[in-house]
C-alpha angles and dihedrals in degrees: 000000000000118000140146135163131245130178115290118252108206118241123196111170129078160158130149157093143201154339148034137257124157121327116247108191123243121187124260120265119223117256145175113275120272120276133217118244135170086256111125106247133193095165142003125268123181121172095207094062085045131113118263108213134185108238132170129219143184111209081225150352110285093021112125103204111091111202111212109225144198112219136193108190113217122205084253091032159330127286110210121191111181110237088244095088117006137148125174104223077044095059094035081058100052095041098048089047094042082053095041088048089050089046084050097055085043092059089044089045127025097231140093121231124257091221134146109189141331114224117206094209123193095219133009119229123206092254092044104102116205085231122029125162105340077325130135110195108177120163114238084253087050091050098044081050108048099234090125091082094085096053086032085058095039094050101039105038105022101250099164094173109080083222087065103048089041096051099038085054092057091038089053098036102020135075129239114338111264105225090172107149095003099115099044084043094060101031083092101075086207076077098062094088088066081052082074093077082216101163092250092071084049093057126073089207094065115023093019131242096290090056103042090042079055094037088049091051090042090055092045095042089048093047090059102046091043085050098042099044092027110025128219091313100051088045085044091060109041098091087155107035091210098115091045097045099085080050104051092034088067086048095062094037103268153084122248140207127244119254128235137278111269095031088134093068094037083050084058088054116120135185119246135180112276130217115226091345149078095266150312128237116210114209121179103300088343126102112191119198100210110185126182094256130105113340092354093079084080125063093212092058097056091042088056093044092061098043090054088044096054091036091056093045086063094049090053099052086054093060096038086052088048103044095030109040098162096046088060100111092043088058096048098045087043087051087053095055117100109273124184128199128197133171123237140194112276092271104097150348114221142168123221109199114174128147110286090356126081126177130173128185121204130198094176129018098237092067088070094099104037090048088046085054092059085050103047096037094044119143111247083225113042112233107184088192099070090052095127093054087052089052095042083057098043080053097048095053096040114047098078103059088058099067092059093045111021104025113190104230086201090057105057093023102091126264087279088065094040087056082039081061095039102061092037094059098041098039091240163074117282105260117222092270094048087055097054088044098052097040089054090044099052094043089054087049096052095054087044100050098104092058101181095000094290118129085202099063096088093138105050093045086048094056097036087061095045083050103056093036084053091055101038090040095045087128105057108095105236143160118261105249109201139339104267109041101037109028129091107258089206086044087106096052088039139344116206121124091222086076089075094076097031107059117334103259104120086050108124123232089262089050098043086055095051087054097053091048088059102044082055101050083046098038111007125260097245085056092051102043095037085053093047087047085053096038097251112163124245086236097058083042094055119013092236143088114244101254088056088050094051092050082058100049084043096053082039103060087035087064095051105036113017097097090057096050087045088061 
């Protein structure tokens, strides 16, 4: 492909978008003589001797409006400028310093762009990307400003990390990286987290203006080591700088901390525009609501929050792939469908599953995977009576992955700091019959803790034995202690302590959990789920109505562990 530099001649105006129809010749401008750069050349280009030609574009398919264009085509691309507002020094300029910007990142590179047009436009709309389809849109006041490079290095050379494109850009057009303050900065390993690049950090809004001013330094100072010890296709692909952070810290004088699991999604986050919020992240097929209340308020903890999130995701298809083989197909495709997530006040936590649409609302971040379990193990036909059964299995595949993100300090504190709970979430002292309760409890846990064989599973081994001391003590008067271990999960649909035996709907989470354990133990999880998932009834599964079947986990429990609640 043919291609030179020359110097730049500045444009300012500006409107378009894109397409092409029949060229229609415009005369030449006059212009500066031609400049060398260190750009590679095989043959002039100048965009005051080219060709002016009419053009036509829509912003996007389905979009009525057609924007009349002028276009100068460049030996890597075509420059667009909508009618509107052209001007055809305006148009020479922006297409010789658009070509002399691409000859620039060559010569950095080694590689051509994979880029279709440029369009000058004269206003953005909402739904109007910088970069669409092999596309660079960019407004006159973003081009005079240089503010097209990002889109110019995403679309061209496939930088998909904003770190990238931003620090690429300062490495090509800036001078020597300014590390002021980086190694003071990171010399806190609190600080390792900004080292990420993730765009939060990249953005004021969300990290504030000391972090972003770090987080863009970061992302200059790492373009350039990664450049100058990798070269373009080591940079290219380290979307997530983890494996080039230890690196790049002795570089700069200090030691780093590792980043988190799950660095590798946060690093694919990027920033959209929001609707009544602060903002909104994108992440592969997640969109995540982030407000400024709570937690929210602090980037790392969002970061963290994704990476935990996404780690965990990958945690729990390995369970769902383990437990349920034959469903595989059904989980992935399920994984691959649109989610939201927004963030709520501290009321609820609830799940909205409804066919192509997918919402879930968090209180609290530790919720993420039980509430992804309702979505990916929905039935395709929703049977509120078998509530209970859809909450035991959120539970089973969840707990877990909570011990390893969102520990519970009462569980594995001692039975001094389970009365301590106790107390703090009631707003008072243990009755008799709480006693009784929570001792039993936490001597059934303690023989439990190590669900599986494995010494994680606190939490599992904690609510299996809630479960089961809920059931065998169901006698013994108590407080209810919190919300989720000791309240009906149907309470809200119906509160009367006679659905326990009919059909399992005033179970608690706790108790639902303890069911499903022993239906699989009976039966088989992956029966009994893959049943619930088909709408198989709990009677075809089992031969038996449910009071029968809660006379037998009763009797059940009784045998293994009676002899311990009655101590």
């Amino acid at each position: 492909m043919k291609r030179f530099a020359i110097i730049s001649v500045i444009c300012l105006i500006a409107l378009a978008l894109c397409g092409c129809a029949g060229k229609q010749p415009i005369g030449p401008a006059e212009t500066n003589a031609p400049a060398e750069t260190n750009a590679p050349t095989t043959a002039p280009f100048s965009a005051a001797d080219a060709e002016i030609f009419e053009s036509s574009h829509k912003r996007e398919e389905g979009y009525s409006a057609v924007f009349k264009t002028h276009a100068i085509e460049t030996p890597l691309f075509t420059v667009h400028m909508e009618n509107d507002v052209f001007g055809e020094d305006a148009l020479r300029g922006a297409a010789q310093k658009l070509f002399e910007e691409a000859e620039a990142i060559i010569a950095r590179t080694g590689e051509e762009p994979e880029l279709e047009s440029v369009y000058i436009i004269k206003q953005r709309l909402s739904s109007t990307p910088t970069y669409l389809g092999g596309k660079v849109f960019v407004t006159a006041d973003e081009f005079a400003a240089d503010e097209h490079r990002d889109a110019l290095l995403e679309a061209g050379w496939e930088l998909s990390a904003k770190w990238q494109r931003a620090g690429l850009a300062e490495y090509v057009f800036g001078g020597a990286p300014d590390e002021s303050g980086l190694s003071e900065y990171y010399s806190d390993p609190a600080h390792a987290l900004t080292a990420s690049c993730a765009e939060i950090y990249l953005s004021p809004v969300l990290a504030g203006e000391e972090v972003s001013d770090i987080a863009r330094k970061t992302a200059i100072s790492l373009a350039a080591f990664i450049m100058d010890n990798g070269g373009f296709d080591a940079f290219r692909g380290a979307v997530s700088p983890a494996e080039q952070l230890p690196a790049w810290f002795a570089h700069i004088g200090v030691g780093g901390a590792p980043l988190p699991a799950g660095n590798e999604a946060a690093a694919r986050m990027k920033i959209i525009p929001g609707s009544r919020r602060l903002c909104s992240l994108a992440v592969d097929n997640f969109t995540i609501n982030v407000t400024e209340e709570g937690w929210t308020k602090d980037p790392d903890e969002i970061y963290v929050f994704v990476c935990s999130m996404f780690d965990g995701f990958d945690v729990l298809k390995a369970k769902l792939y383990s437990e349920l083989p034959a469903e595989k197909e059904l989980i992935e495709e399920r994984f691959n469908e649109e989610f939201t997530i927004d963030f709520a006040d501290p009321m609820t936590t609830a799940t909205y599953a409804t066919i192509g649409r997918n919402i879930i609302t968090l209180t609290q971040p530790g919720a993420i995977w039980h509430e992804m379990v309702h979505l990916v193990l929905r039935q395709k036909t929703y049977d509120l009576s078998v509530q209970w059964l859809n909450e035991g299995i959120a539970e089973f595949f969840s707990n877990d992955i909570m011990d390893v993100y969102y520990p519970t300090g009462y569980i594995c504190g001692g039975e001094e700091a389970l009365m301590d709970f106790f107390e703090e979430v009631s707003e008072h002292g243990p009755a008799e019959g709480d006693v009784i309760f929570l001792k039993s409890m936490y001597a059934l846990y303690s023989e439990l803790k190590t669900y599986e064989g494995n010494d994680r599973d606190e939490t599992m081994a904690f609510e299996l034995a809630h479960g089961v001391c809920s059931l065998l003590l169901d006698g013994v008067q108590r407080t209810q202690m919190r919300n989720k271990y000791d309240r009906s999960v149907a309470e809200k649909i119906a509160s009367s302590q006679g659905e326990i035996t009919r059909d399992g709907n005033a179970l608690s989470y706790p108790q639902s959990l303890a069911m499903l354990l022993y239906l699989g133990e009976k039966y088989g999880i992956e029966h009994i789920v893959s049943g619930y998932i088909h709408n198989v009834s709990l009677m075809e599964m089992t031969g038996r109505e449910y009071p029968q079947m809660y006379e037998e986990a009763l009797a059940y429990y009784g045998e293994l562990y009676g002899a311990l609640m009655a101590r």
